[in-house]
C-alpha positions in Angstrom: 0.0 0.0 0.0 2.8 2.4 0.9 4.2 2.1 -3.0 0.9 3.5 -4.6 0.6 6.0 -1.8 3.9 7.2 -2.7 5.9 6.3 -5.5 3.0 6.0 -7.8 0.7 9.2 -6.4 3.6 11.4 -6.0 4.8 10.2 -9.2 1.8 11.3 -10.8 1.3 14.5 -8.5 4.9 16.0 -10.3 3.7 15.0 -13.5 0.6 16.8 -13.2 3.3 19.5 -11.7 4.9 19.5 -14.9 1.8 19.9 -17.1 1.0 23.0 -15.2 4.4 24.6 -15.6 4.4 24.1 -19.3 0.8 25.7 -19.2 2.3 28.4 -17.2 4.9 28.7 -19.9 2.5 29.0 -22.9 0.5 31.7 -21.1 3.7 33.8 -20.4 5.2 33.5 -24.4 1.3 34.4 -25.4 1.2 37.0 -23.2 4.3 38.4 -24.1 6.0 38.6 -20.8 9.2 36.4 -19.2 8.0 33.0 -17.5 10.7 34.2 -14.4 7.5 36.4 -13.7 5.4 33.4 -12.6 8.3 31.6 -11.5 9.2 33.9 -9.2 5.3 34.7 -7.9 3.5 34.0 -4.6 0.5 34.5 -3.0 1.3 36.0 0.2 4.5 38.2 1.1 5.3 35.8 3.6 4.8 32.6 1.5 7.2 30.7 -0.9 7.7 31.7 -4.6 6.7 28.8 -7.2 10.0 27.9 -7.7 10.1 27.3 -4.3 7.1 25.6 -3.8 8.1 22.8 -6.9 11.5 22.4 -4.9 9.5 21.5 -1.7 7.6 18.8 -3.3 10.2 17.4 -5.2 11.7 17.3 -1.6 8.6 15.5 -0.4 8.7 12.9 -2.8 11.9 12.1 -3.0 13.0 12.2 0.9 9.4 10.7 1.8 10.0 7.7 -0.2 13.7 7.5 0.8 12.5 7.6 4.4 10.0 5.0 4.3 12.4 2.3 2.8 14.9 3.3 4.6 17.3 4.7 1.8 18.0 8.2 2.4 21.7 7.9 1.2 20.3 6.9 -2.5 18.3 10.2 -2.6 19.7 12.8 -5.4 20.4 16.1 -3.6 19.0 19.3 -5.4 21.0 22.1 -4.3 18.0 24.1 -4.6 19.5 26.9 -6.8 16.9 26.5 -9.9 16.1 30.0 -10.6 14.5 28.9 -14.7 11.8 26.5 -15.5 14.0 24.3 -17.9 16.2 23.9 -14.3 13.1 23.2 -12.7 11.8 20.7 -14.8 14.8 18.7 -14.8 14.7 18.9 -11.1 11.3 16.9 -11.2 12.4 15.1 -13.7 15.5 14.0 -11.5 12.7 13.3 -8.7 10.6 10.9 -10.9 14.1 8.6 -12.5 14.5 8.0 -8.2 11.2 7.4 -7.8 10.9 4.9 -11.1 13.4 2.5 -9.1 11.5 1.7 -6.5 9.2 -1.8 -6.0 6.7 -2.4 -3.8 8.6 -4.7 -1.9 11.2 -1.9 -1.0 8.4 -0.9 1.5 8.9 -3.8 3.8 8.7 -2.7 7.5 7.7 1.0 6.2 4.9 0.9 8.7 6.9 0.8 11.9 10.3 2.4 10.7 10.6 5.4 13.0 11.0 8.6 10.9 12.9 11.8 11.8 13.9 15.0 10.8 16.8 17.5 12.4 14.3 20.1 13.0 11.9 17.6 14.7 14.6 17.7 17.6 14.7 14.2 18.3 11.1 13.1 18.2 9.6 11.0 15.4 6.6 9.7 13.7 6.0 6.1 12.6 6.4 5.0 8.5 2.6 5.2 9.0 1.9 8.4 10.5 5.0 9.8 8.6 3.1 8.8 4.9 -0.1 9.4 6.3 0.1 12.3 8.6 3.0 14.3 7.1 4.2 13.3 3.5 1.3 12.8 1.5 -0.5 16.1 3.2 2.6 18.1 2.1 3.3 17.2 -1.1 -0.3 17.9 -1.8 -0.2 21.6 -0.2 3.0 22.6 -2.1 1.2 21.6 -5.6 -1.8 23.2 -4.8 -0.1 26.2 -3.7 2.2 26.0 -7.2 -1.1 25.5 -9.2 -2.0 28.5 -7.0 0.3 30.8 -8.1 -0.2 30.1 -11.4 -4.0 30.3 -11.7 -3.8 33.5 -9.1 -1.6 34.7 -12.4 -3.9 34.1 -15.4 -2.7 31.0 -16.4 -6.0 28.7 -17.6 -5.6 25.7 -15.6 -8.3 24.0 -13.7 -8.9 21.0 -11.4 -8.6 18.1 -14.6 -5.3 20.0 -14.7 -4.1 19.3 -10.8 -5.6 16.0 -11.0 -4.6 14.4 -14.6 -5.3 11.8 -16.3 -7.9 9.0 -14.5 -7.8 5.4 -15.4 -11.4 5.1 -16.0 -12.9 1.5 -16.3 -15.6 0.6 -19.3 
C-alpha cells in the first residue's frame, strides 16, 4: 500500500506538476511577458515563490519515499539553486528517475520504521503516521499552492489539470 501512496501518487502529482508549468509557460510567451514572472510569484508576502514551492515537493517525494524504505543515502540532492523552468523541470524530472526505481517490496517494514527529521529535535513519527500524517498532506499543499500561483496569475488551468489523467474503467 505504501508504494501507490507514494511512488505511484507522488509520481503522478509532479507530473501533473509538470503539465501546469508548461501551461504556465505558454501563457507567459502568449502574453508576451518572461515565465521568471510566474516563476518567481507567490501569493502572500510571507509565503514561498513557485520555484520554491516545486523544490519542496520534489523534496517531499523524493525524501518521503527514501525515508519509508529506509534509503536516504540513495536520494539525489537538489541544491536548490533553480532560478529557470527548464532547471526546474529537470529537477522533477531527477525526482521521478529516483522514484521509477522503486518496487513495492522496498516498503517492507515502512509501517513501523521510526522517521525523523533535524528540525523535529529528536522526536519521530512512525512509516505510518510519517506517509499518512506528514508526506502525502505536504506534497499535496505545495502543488496546490504551485497551481495557485499560477492560476492567481492568469494561467488557464483548472482541477482536470491538478488531478490528470484518471484510469477510467468501461
Amino acid at each position: 500500500m505504501f508504494y501507490e501512496l507514494t511512488v505511484v501518487q507522488f509520481s503522478k502529482a509532479l507530473n501533473n506538476l509538470n503539465a501546469l508549468l508548461d501551461k504556465g509557460a505558454a501563457h507567459a510567451e502568449a502574453k508576451k511577458f518572461d515565465v521568471s514572472v510566474l516563476l518567481n510569484s507567490r501569493l502572500a508576502p510571507d509565503q514561498f515563490n513557485l520555484i520554491r514551492q516545486v523544490q519542496i515537493a520534489c523534496d517531499t517525494a523524493k525524501l518521503g519515499v527514501a525515508r519509508l524504505t529506509g534509503k536516504v543515502e540513495s536520494a539525489p540532492v537538489h541544491a536548490d539553486t533553480e532560478a529557470t523552468l527548464p532547471e526546474l523541470k529537470a529537477r522533477i524530472q531527477s525526482v521521478l528517475d529516483y522514484l521509477a526505481g522503486f518496487k513495492p517490496e522496498d516498503f517492507a517494514g515502512a509501517a513501523e520504521r521510526h522517521i525523523s527529521q533535524p528540525r523535529w529535535e529528536g522526536k519521530y513519527l512512525t512509516g505510518t503516521e510519517f506517509a499518512i500524517q506528514h508526506a502525502i498532506p505536504n506534497i499535496y499543499f505545495h502543488i496546490t499552492t504551485a497551481y495557485s500561483i499560477l492560476r492567481h496569475n492568469g494561467v488557464d488551468v483548472g482541477k482536470k489539470d491538478y488531478l490528470g489523467s484518471m484510469p477510467y474503467k468501461s
